[in-house]
N, C-alpha and C positions, 0 to 999 in steps of 0.2 A: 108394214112400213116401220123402219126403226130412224128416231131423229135422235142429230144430237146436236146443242147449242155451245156456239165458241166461248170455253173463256171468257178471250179479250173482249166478245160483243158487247154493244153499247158505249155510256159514254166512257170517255179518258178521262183523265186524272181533270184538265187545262179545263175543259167543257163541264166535268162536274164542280167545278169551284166556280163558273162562273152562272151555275146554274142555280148552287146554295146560294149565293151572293143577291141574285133577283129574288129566289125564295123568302130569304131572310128579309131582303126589303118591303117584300108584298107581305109577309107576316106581321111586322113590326107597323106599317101600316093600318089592316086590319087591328090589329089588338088594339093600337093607339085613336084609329079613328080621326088620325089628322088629314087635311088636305095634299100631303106632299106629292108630288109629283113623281113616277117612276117611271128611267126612260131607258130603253140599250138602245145604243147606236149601231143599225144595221137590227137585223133578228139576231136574237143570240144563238142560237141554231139554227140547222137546216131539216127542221121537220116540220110541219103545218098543223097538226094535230097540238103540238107542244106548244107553238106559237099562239093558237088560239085558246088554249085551256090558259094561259099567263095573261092574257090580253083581256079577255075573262072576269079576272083579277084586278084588273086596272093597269098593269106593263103597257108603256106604251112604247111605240119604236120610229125612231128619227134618223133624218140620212142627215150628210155632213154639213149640205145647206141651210139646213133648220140648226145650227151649232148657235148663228149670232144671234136669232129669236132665243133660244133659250136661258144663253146667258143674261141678254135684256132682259127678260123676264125675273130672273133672279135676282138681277140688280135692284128692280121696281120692288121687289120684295117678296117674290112666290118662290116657295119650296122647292128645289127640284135635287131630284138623287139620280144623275147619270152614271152608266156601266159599259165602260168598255168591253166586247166579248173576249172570247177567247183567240181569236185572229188578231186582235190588238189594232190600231190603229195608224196612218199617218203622225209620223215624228212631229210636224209642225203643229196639227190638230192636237196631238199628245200635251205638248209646251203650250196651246193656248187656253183646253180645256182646265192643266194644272196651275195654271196662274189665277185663271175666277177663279176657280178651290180656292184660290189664297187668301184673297182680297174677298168675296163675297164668302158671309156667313153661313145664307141659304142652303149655296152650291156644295151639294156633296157629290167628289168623282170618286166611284168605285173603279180602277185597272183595273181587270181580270185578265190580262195577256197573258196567254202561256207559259209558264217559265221556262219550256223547248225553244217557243216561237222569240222569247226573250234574249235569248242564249244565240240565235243567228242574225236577230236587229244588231246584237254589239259583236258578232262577229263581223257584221257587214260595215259598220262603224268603223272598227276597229284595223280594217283590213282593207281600205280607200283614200283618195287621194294621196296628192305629190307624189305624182308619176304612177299611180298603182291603176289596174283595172280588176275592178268585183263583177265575178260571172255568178248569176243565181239562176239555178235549173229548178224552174218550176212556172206555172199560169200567172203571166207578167196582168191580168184583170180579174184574178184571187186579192181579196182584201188583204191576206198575208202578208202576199210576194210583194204589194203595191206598200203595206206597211215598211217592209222589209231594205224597199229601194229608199225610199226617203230616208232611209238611214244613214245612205251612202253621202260622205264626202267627196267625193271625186266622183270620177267616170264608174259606168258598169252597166251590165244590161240583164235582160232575166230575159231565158229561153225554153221554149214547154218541152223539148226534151234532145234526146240527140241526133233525131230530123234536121228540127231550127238550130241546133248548136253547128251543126256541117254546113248545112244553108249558109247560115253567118259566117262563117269561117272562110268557105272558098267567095265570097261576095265583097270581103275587104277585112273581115273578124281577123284573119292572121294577123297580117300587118297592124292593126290597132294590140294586138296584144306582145306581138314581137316587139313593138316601140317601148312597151310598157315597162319599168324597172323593175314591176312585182305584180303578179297577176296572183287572185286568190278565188275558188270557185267555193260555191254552197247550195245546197238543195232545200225547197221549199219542204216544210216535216212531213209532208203528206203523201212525199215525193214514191214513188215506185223505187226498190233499193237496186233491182236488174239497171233498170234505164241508168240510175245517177249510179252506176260502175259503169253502164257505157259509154255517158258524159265521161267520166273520170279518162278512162283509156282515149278517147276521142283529144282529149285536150294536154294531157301525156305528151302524146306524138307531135304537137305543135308547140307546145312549152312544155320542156322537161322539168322545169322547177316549176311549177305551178303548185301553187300552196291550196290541200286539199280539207275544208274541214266538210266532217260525217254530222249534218246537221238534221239528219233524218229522226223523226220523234223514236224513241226504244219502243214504247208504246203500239207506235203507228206501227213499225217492223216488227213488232212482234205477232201485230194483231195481223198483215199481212202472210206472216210466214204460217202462222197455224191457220191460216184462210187457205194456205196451197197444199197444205199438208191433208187439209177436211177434205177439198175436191178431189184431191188425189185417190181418196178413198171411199171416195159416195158417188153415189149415182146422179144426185142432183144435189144441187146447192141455191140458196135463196138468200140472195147478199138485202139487207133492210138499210133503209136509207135515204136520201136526197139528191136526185140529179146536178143540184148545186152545190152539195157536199163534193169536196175533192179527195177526201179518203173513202168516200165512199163507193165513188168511182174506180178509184185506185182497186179495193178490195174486188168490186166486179171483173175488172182485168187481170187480178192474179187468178181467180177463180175458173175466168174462162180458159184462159190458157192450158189448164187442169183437166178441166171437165164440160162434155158435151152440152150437161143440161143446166144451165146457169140463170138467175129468175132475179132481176132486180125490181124489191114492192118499196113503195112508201109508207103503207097499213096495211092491214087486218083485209080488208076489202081488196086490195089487190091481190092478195094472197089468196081469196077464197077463189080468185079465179085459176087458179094451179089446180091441175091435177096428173097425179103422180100414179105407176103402178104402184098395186097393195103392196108389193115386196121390196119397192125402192130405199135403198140407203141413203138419208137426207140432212145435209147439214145446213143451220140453220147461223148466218154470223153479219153481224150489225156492224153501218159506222159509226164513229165519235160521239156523231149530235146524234144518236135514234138513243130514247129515252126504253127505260127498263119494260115500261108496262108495252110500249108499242111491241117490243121483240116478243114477249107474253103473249100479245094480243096473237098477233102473227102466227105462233107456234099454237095456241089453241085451237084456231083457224084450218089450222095445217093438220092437228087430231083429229079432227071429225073425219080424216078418212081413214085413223086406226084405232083399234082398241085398246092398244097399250097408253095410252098421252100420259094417262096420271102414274105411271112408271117408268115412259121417257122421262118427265117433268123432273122428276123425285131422282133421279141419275144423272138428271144434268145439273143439279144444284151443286156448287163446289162447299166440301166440307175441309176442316180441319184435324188433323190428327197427330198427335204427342210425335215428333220424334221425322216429321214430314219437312221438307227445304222449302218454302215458301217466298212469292217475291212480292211485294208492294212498294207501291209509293209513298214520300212523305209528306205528310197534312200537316204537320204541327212537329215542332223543337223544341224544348227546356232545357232549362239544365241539367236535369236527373235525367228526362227520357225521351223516346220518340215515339209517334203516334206513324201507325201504318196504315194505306188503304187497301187492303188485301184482295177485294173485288168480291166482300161477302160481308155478311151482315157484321161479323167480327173484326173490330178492329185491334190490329196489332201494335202491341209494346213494346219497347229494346229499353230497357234502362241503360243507366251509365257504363254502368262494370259491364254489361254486355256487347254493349257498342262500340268500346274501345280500352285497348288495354295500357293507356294514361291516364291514371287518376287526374292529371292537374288540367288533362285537356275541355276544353267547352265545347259540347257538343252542338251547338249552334254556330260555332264554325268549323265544324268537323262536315256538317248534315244541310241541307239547304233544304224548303217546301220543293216538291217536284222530283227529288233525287228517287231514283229507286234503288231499291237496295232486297238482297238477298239475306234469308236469316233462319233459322231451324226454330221449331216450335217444339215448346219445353213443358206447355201447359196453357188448356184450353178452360175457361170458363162461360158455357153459355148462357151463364143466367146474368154475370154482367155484359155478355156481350165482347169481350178481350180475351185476346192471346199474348199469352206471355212468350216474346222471341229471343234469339240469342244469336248475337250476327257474327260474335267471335269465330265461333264451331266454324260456322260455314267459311269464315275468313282464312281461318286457320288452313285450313283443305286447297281452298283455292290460292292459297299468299305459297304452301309449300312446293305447289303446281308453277307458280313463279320462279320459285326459286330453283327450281330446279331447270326450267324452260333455259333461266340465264345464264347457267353454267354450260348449257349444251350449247347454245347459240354464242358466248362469251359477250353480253348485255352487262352495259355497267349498273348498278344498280346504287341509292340514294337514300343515307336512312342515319341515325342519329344513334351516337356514342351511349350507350347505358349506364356501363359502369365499368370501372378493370379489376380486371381479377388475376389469378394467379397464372403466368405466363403470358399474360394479352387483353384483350379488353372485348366486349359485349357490344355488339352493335343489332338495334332493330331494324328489321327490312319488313314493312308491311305485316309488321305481328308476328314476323318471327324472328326469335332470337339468332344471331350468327357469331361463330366466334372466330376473332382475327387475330394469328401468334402477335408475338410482340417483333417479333425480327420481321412481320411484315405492316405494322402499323407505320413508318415512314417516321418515328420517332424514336432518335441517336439512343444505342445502345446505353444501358443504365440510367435513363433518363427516366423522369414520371409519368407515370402512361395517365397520372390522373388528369394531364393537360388537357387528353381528348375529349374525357366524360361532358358530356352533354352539348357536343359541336356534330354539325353533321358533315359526314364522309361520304365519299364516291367509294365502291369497292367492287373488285370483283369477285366471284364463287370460282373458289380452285378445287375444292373439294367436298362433295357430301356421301352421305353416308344414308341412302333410302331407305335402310331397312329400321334406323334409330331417328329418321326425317333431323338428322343434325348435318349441317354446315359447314362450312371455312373459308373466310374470306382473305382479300389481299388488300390495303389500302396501297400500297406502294407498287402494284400491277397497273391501277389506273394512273399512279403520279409517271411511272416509266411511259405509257401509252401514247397521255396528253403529254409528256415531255416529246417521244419520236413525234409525234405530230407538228408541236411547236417547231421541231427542226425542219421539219419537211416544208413548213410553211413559209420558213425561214428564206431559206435557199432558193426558194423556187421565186421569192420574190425579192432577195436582197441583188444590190447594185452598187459599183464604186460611187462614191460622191455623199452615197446616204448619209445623215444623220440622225445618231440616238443620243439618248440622255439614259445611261448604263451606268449599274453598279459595279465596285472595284471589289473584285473577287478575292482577287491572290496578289502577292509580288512576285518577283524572283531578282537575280540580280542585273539581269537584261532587260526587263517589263513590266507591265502590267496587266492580268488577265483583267477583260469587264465581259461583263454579264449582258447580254442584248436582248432578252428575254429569249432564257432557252439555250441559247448559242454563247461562246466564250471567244471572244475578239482578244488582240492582243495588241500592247501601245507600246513599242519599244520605246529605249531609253532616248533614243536620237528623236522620237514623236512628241514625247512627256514635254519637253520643253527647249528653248533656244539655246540655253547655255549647257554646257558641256556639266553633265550630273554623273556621281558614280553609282547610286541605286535611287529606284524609283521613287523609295519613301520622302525621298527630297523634295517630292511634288508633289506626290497622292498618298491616301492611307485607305484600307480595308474598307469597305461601305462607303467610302464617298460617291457619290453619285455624280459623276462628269459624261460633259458633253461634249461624242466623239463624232469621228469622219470615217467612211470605209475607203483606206488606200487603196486597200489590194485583196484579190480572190483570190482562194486557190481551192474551188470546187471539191476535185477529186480528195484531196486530204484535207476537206474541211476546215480550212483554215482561216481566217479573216484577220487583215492588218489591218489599224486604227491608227490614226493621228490624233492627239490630245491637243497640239500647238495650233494657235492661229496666227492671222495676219497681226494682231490688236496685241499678241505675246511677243513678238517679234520687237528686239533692243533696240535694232535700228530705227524701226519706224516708229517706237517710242525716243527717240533723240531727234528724226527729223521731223517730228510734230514739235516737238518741246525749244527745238535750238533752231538755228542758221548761220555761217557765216556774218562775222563782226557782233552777235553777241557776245553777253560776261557771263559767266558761271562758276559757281566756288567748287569745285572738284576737290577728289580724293587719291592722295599718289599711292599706287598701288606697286609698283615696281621701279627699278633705278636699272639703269642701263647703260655702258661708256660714252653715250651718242644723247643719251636724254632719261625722260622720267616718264612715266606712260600712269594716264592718271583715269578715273572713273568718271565719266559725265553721268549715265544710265548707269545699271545692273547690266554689265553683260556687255556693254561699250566705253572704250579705251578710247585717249586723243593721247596722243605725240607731243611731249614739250621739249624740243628739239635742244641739246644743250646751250644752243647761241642767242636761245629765246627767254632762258631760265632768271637770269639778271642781265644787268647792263656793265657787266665786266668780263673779263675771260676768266672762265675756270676750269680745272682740269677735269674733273667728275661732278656731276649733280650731287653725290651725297657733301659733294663742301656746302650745298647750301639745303639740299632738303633730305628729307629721311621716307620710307613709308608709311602712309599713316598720317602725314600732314595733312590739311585742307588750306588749300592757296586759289586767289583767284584769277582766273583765267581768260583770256579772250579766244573765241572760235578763230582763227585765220585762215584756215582753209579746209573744204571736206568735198572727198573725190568719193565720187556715190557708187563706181563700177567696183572701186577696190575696196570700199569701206574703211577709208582711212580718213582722220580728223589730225589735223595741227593746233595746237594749241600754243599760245604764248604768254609769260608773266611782262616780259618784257616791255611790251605793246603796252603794260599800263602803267610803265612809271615812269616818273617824271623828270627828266632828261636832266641832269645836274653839272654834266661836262663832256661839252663834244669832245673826244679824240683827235688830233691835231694829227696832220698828214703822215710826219713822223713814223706818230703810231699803228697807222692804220698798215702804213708801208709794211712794220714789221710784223705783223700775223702773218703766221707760217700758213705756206699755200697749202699742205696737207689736210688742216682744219676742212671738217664737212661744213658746207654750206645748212640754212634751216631747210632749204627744201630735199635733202642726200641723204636723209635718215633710208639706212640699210635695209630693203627690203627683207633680206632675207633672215633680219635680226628682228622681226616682229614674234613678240609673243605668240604662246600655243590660243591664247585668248581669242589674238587676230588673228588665226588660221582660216586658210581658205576652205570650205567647203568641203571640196576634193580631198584635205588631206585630212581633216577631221575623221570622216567617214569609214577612213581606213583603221583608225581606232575600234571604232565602236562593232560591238558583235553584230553579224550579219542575221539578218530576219529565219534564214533557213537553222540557223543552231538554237533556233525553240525548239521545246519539246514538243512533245505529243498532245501535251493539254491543250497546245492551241486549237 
């Protein structure tokens, strides 16, 4: 019989910190000999053996009910040191046990929640309510999944797999997730990774946008995949474990699907009761909570029907070796280094310079407790117990595997300016250097490319070179990209009537190009304003930022008219707010005319001072009594609102000094115009109708192409 034990078996990173944690309490107890009380909430595992060797010890273990007795107790003044396991807890339990820590001195709360299971509380947080619905695939009465919902804001439901996810769905689930504005799913860590792809594709086809996060532990899938990989290739397999454990279960299910002969023990003692042929291939692989010495016991157990054990044993220990790829999790962060748990008595170092190739950066926010991470081994010491790692190497391999992935798929990629150099400037992409010409850096020829140094860029790979693992990027491939975008986005949602507030791009002597984000609108001269202008600059200048109207489409030739003018610009209806009929006003004579004087009320609006209005005598020409450029005051007497004409008179306000005797009235020549006969067709280009204005001004179709 030849065995051989998993790797991944036993515990996880999340289970062994919450295991040191109890350790540590029951040691520090012991040694000190004080009364303090030590308590986990729920078992911290799901083994029985483990539970009674701590219990033992003095551990003692409390459900959620016993929460208000303990902290009374504290209050009164008894010691207690509670630990949350590594399934974490109810959110409100979480906030009521952290608030005694506050206030009572006694109460000490150890968290040990997972930093996985951590990592989908605030995904589920994060991704609920106003209007959203949280689907979590996993055992809705696993203390996880139950921690996991209380995290939820809003609506959401947790289903054991994609049975109950279809169940749900044709029973009214669609409709609740159809109504939803954002649906977002996630899997309990423990989750089977087959099933939550089958969820995935199941919930696909009923919401295509359904926001997907991979919340499944690396750990847990990892330990799963080498569980299907062993049965694939043994005869029997013997999963160690807990019926209440859910990866433990889980690992039983990948296994049997494998292979015919599949053994789930708890201990040593279920084990004895296996018997295997003498020639069987036997693999031997634990869940999370099954402690080191049980999987020991078990495989001992499992020897006594061969006589090789103490050379299986001796083969399945994982060793380290100078120059080997090795992966651990992380225990501990500094500033110089990292501490790795590598799944052997050795624990692994990354120093600074190895970790990352920024001197200035901190590797404590580079690195987080729980991250696992990949790194080559440089140098083994086992008399202290440490391997010396180097994550670059491996970084290096894998970041040029990127780069290259993105050039073939056209993936934009995101990385910061280094420095410039001679024709272009240095940009890192995940460790490795890339260099981008200067004609595609998106910065004006003969300009300083030192502007870029230390900004980060979007770019894309135009060219590399495999055989020298060198590079070439484009900043101005993604600004082209995201610019067709912007236009596509554009179009497909602009509408007459809209309003933006656009920058002024250009003049010309017919307009004004603005800027709509992306898109170039255009504001003829007739739009820019009410009064008749010769260039644009009379009303706007380069970067002003005004706020336009969409007049007019023209799809196929991409074009967009804009009005700059409003109702509020408009002379007229600045004079008929300001004036009316039998008002005074001191006007400006802007013109003389055989028939009268035509004077300014507004900017842009003219009244008629008819010449028989101008004094109280006859004269032959206004210029006998005024000039341009005077200011005289006036009375409104008449204003016709269809034609836009105002009469004005001096006359109306002065003070009658001698009526005209019959006589005289007799002899004024009948020729003379009356005040109300002023010449239509002698009105100023000022007072131009509409109609004929229009015909002046350049027509919208002789824009160029820029529009």
């Amino acid at each position: 019989m030849t065995v051989r034990i998993a790797e991944k078996a036993g515990f996880c990173f999340g289970v062994r910190r919450a295991a040191d944690a109890l350790e540590n309490a029951l040691s520090e107890k012991e040694r000190t000999g004080s009364g303090r009380r030590i308590v986990t909430l729920g078992h911290l595992i799901h083994n029985d053996e483990y539970i009674k060797s701590v219990g033992a010890r003095g551990a003692e273990c409390a459900a959620r009910e016993d929460i208000p007795d303990l902290i009374r107790r504290a209050e009164e003044g008894e010691e207690i040191t509670l630990i949350i396991r590594a399934h974490g807890e109810k959110e409100n339990i979480v906030r009521e046990l952290r608030s005694a820590a506050d206030r009572i001195p006694g109460f000490t709360l150890l968290d040990c929640t997972c930093p996985y299971v951590e990592k989908v509380r605030a995904t589920a947080k994060e991704n609920s309510g106003a209007g959203r619905f949280f689907i979590l695939i996993g055992d809705p009465d696993h203390p996880e999944v139950e921690g996991i919902m209380s995290c939820l804001d809003g609506d959401g439901i947790a289903l054991r797999g994609s049975a109950e996810l279809e169940k749900w769905l044709s029973d009214g689930g669609e409709a609740v997730i159809s109504a939803a504005k954002e649906v977002s799913a996630a899997s309990q860590t423990t989750q089977l990774t087959a099933e939550w792809k089958k969820c995935q594709g199941i919930l696909k086809k009923v919401y295509t946008n359904v926001r997907i996060f991979d919340t499944i532990c690396k750990v847990t899938e990892e330990r799963q995949s080498e569980a299907e990989r062993l049965a694939e290739e043994s005869d029997a397999v013997i999963v160690i474990g807990s019926l209440e454990s859910s990866n433990s279960r889980k690992l039983f299910e990948v296994c049997r699907r494998k292979c015919g002969e599949v053994y789930f023990v708890g201990c040593a003692a279920d084990a004895a009761r296996i018997h295997l042929p003498e020639k069987s291939r036997v693999s031997v692989t634990a869940g999370a909570s099954t402690p080191e010495i049980v999987i020991q016991e078990v495989v001992r157990t499992m020897s006594e029907q061969t006589e090789n054990f103490a050379e299986m044993l001796e083969d399945s220990i994982k060793t380290l070796n100078t120059g080997e790829i090795v992966e651990g999790v992380v225990t501990a962060v500094t500033n110089n280094e990292i501490h790795l748990d590598l799944g052997t008595k050795t624990t692994g170092v990354v120093t600074h310079e190895k970790a990352t190739h920024d001197p200035q950066a901190k590797l404590s926010d580079l690195y987080h407790i729980g991250d696992v991470i990949k790194a080559k081994v440089i140098k083994v010491s086992d008399v202290e117990g440490i391997a010396m790692l180097d994550k670059n190497r491996v970084d290096a391999d894998a970041n040029w595997d990127k780069i290259v992935a993105a050039y073939e798929s056209g993936e934009t990629l995101e990385g910061k300016i280094r420095e410039a150099v001679k024709g272009g400037v240095i940009i890192e992409l995940d460790g490795v250097r890339v260099f981008i010409p200067a004609s595609l850096t998106g910065v004006p020829r003969d300009n300083d490319l030192d502007i870029l140094v230390g900004t980060t860029q979007k770019v894309k790979i135009i060219e590399i070179k495999s055989d020298r693992k060198k590079a070439y990027a484009s900043i101005r491939a993604v600004q082209r990209e995201e610019r067709r975008a912007k236009e596509e986005e554009f179009w497909a949602n602009i509408e007459v009537g809209q309003e933006f507030d656009g920058e002024v791009r250009s003049l010309t002597s017919y307009g004004a190009f603005v800027d709509l984000g992306g898109v170039d609108g255009m504001v003829h001269n007739s739009e820019l304003s009410w009064l008749r202008i010769k260039h644009p600059s009379e009303v706007v200048s380069v970067c002003d930022v005004i706020h336009v109207t969409v007049k007019a489409l023209d799809r196929e030739k991409k074009r967009v008219s804009l009005s700059y003018k409003t109702d509020g610009m408009n002379p007229w209806n600045q004079f008929t707010e300001k004036y009316a009929v039998g008002d005074e006003a001191d006007v400006r004579i802007v013109s003389l005319m055989p028939f009268g004087a035509f004077a300014e009320l507004v900017p842009g609006v003219d009244g008629l001072i008819h010449i028989s209005q101008i004094t109280d005598h006859k004269i032959a020409h206004p210029s006998e009594v005024l000039k341009v450029g005077d200011t005289v005051h006036v009375k409104i007497t008449a204003v016709e609102e269809n034609s836009h004409r105002i009469s004005l008179s001096i006359r109306a306000l002065m003070e009658p000094e001698d009526i005209p005797d019959e006589e005289e009235a007799e002899e004024a020549p009948a020729e003379e115009a009356p005040v109300d006969e002023a010449p239509v067709e002698e009105v100023p280009a000022e007072e131009a109708p509409a109609e004929e204005a229009s015909a002046e001004e350049a027509p919208a179709e002789e824009a160029p192409a820029e529009e």
